[in-house]
C-alpha positions in Angstrom: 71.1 112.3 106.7 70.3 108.8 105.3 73.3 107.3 105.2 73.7 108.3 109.2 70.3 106.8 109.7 70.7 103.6 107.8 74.4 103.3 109.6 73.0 104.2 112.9 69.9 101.5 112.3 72.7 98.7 111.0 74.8 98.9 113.8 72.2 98.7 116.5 70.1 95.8 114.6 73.7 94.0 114.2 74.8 94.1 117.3 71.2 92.9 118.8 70.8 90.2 115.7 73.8 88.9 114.6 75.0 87.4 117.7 71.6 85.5 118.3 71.8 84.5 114.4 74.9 82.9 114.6 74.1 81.0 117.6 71.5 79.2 116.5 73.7 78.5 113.7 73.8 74.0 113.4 77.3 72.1 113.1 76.1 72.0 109.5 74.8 74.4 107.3 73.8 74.8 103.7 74.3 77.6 101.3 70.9 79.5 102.7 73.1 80.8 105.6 75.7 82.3 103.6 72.4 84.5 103.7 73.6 86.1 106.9 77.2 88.0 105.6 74.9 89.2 102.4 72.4 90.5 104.6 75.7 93.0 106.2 78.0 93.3 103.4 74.3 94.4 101.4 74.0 97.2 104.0 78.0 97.9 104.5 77.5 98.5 100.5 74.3 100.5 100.9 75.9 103.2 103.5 78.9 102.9 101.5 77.6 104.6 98.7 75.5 107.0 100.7 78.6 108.2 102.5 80.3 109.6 99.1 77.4 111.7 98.7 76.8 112.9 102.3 78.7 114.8 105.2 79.5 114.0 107.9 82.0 110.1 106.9 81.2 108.9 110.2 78.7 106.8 108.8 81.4 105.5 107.2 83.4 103.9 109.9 79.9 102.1 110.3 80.0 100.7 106.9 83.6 99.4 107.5 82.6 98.2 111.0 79.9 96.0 109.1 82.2 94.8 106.2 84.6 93.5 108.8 81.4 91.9 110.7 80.3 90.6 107.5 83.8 88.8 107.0 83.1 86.9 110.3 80.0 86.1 109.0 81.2 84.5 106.3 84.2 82.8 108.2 81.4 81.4 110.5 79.3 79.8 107.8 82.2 78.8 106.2 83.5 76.5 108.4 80.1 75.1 109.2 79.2 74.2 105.3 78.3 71.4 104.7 80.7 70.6 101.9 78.4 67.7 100.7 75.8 70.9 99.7 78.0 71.3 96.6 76.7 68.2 94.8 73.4 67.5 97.0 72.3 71.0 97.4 68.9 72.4 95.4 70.6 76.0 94.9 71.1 77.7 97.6 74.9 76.7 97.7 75.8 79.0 95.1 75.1 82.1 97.8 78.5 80.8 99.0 80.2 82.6 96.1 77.9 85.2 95.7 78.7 86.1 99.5 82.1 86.9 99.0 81.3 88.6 95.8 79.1 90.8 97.5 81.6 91.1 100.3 84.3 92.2 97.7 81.3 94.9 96.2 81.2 96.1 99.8 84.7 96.7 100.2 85.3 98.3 96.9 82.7 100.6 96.9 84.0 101.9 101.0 87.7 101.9 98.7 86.3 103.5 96.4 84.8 106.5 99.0 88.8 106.6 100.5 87.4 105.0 103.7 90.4 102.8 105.0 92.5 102.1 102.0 94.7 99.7 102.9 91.3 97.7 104.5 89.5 97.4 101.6 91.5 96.8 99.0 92.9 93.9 101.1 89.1 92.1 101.6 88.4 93.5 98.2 90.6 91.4 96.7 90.8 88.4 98.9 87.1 88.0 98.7 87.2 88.2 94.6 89.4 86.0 94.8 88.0 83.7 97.0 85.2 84.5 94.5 86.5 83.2 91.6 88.0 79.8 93.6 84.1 79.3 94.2 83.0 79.0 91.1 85.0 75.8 89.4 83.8 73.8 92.3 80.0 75.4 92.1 79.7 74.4 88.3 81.8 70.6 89.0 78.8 70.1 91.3 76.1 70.4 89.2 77.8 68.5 86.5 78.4 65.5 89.2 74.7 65.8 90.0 72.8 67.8 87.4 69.2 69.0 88.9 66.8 69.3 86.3 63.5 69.5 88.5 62.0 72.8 89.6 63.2 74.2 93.5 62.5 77.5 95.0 66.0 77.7 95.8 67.5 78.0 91.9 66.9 81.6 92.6 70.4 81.4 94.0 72.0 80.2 91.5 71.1 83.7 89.2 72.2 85.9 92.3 76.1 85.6 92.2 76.1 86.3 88.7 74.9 89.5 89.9 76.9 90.1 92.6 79.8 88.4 91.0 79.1 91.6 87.7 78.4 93.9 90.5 82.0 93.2 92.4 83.6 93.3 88.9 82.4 96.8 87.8 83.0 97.8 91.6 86.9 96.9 92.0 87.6 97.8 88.4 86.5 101.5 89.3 88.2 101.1 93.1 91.3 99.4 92.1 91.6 99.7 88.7 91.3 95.5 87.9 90.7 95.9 84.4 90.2 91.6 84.4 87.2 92.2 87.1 85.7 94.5 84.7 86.1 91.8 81.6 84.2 89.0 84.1 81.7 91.1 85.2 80.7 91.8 81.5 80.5 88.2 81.0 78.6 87.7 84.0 75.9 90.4 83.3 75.2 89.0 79.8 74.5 85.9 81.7 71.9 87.1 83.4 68.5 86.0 82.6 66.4 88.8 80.9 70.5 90.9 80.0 70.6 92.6 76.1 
């Protein structure tokens, strides 16, 4: 029943939002929109793991509906980042690899529920991969330009580490990637406040 709510809500809210939302996207962008494919893959993720506990799977099809519309998302943004945002941004370009770690949660866990196979394990794996890629370039950019002052927007420079431990656990139990697993160890410990 929940998971057919939430999927039911999702879908309506995305097809009404997301196409105003990416309109009113700029030519440039910084890491703050990567916000939008979070805000879809967190829901695709969401009904995801309601659907293995629930009958009837058509909510489901929702979740993989969503995961491919978070993709775009993130294709969007992507090609609209303001690359500069690497090594002048306050933060907030770090949610471009914890977007497509989130993305690659989403699809494992819809893997995981045997909700289009060959789907998910394909975006699973591009989008940890894509990931990882992020990640060198993320931490080259803060040692080009090291902030050392107080923003708002450091808060997303903690998030992909949880997303990025999330994904790992995620397509280590989907797919069996014993190396995702090992990362998202590393990552967890990371975290701010982790034993």
């Amino acid at each position: 029943m929940a998971a057919g709510a939430l999927a039911a809500a999702a879908a309506a809210l995305a097809a009404l939002l997301l196409p105003r939302v990416l309109r009113g996207l700029g030519a440039r962008v910084d890491g703050s929109a990567f916000l939008i494919p979070v805000a879809v893959q967190s829901v695709a993720a969401v009904v995801a793991a309601l659907v293995a506990t629930t009958r009837p799977r058509w909510p489901g099809d929702v979740a993989l509906v969503l995961l491919v519309a978070g993709v775009a998302c993130y294709l969007v943004v992507l090609v609209r980042f303001d690359p500069r945002a690497i090594v002048l941004g306050l933060g907030d370009q770090w949610v471009l690899g914890g977007a497509a770690a989130i993305t690659a949660l989403a699809a494992a866990t819809l893997r995981s529920d045997g909700l289009a196979p060959a789907v998910t394990v394909v975006v699973a794996s591009a989008a940890w991969a894509w990931a990882l890629l992020c990640l060198p370039v993320l931490v080259a950019g803060e040692l080009a330009r090291p902030r050392l002052r107080y923003d708002i927007r450091r808060w997303a420079t903690v998030f992909p580490l949880g997303m990025y431990a999330a994904a790992g656990f995620a397509l280590d139990d989907a797919q069996g990637v014993a190396v995702a697993r090992l990362f998202a160890g590393v990552a967890a410990v990371s975290l701010p406040g982790a034993p």
